[in-house]
N, C-alpha and C positions, 0 to 999 in steps of 0.2 A: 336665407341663403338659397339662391338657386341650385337644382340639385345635379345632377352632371353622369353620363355613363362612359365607361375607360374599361377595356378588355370583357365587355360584355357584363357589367358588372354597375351595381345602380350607385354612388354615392349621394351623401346629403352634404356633409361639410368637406371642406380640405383637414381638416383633424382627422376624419375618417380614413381618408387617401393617404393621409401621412401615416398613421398608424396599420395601414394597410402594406407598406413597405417598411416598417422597423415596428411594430407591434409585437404583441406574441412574448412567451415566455422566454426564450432560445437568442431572438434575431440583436438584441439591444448587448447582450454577453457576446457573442460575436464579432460584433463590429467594434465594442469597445477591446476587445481585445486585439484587433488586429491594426490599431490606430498605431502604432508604434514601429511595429515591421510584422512581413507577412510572415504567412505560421504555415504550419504544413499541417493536413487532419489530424496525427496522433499528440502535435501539440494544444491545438485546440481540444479536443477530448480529453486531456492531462491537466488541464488549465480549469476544464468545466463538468467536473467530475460527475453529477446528475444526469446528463443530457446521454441520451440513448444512441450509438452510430446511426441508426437508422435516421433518427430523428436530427441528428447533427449533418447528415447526408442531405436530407429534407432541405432542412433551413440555408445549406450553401447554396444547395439549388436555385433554392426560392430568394434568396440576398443575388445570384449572380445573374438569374433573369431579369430581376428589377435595374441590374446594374450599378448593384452597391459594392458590390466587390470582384475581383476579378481572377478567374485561376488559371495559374501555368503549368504546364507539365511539360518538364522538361527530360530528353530522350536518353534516357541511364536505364541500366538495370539493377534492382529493380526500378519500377517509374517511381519519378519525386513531383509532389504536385504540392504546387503552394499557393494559399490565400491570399490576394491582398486587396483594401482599400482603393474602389476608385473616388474620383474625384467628388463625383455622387458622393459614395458614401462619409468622404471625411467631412463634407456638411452636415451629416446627421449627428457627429461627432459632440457639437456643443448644446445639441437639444437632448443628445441620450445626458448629458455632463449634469444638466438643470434636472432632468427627473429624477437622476439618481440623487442630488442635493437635495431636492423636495421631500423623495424617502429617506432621507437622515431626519432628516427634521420632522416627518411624521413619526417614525419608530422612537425618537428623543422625546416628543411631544405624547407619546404613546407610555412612556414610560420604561422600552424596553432595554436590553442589554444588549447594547450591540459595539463589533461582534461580542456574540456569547462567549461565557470562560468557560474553558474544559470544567466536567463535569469528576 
């Protein structure tokens, strides 16, 4: 495969490019949670209990530069700013769908318990 540069940045495959825009530990939770309606940051944070503000601040960024998602802030006091799904992003929608299938079927294939039962 011929290899290709996009924002000053070297790829080799489109795997690469693509996981370049929903890759990462964070961006794939995300978007699958915003496929249904948009959320506002304290419900995203509520929803993805791990994920750091800082690092959840990151990741909207970085999903809204790519123009996977898009935010409004609408003029209240205090301000309300809410996520949602652009067009972009609801095509990534059925490829985050198949990796997370694929990890069922490893962690099954694995042996493990999932989800785990209260301990």
């Amino acid at each position: 495969m011929p290899e290709f540069f996009h924002d000053k940045r070297l790829y080799y495959t489109p795997i690469e490019f693509a996981l370049g825009h929903i890759g990462g530990t964070w961006k794939m939770p995300i978007l699958w949670r915003l496929q249904e309606k948009p959320l506002r940051f304290s419900e995203l944070k509520k929803d993805i209990p791990h994920i750091t503000d800082k690092m959840l601040t990151s990741q909207l960024r970085e999903l809204e530069s790519k123009d996977l998602i898009s935010r409004e802030v609408f003029p209240v006091v205090p301000p309300k700013v809410e996520y949602r799904l652009t067009e972009k992003g609801r095509k990534a929608i059925p490829v985050i769908e198949t990796i997370m299938k694929y990890g069922y079927e490893l962690i099954k294939e694995a042996g493990i318990e999932y989800p785990p039962k209260d301990i």
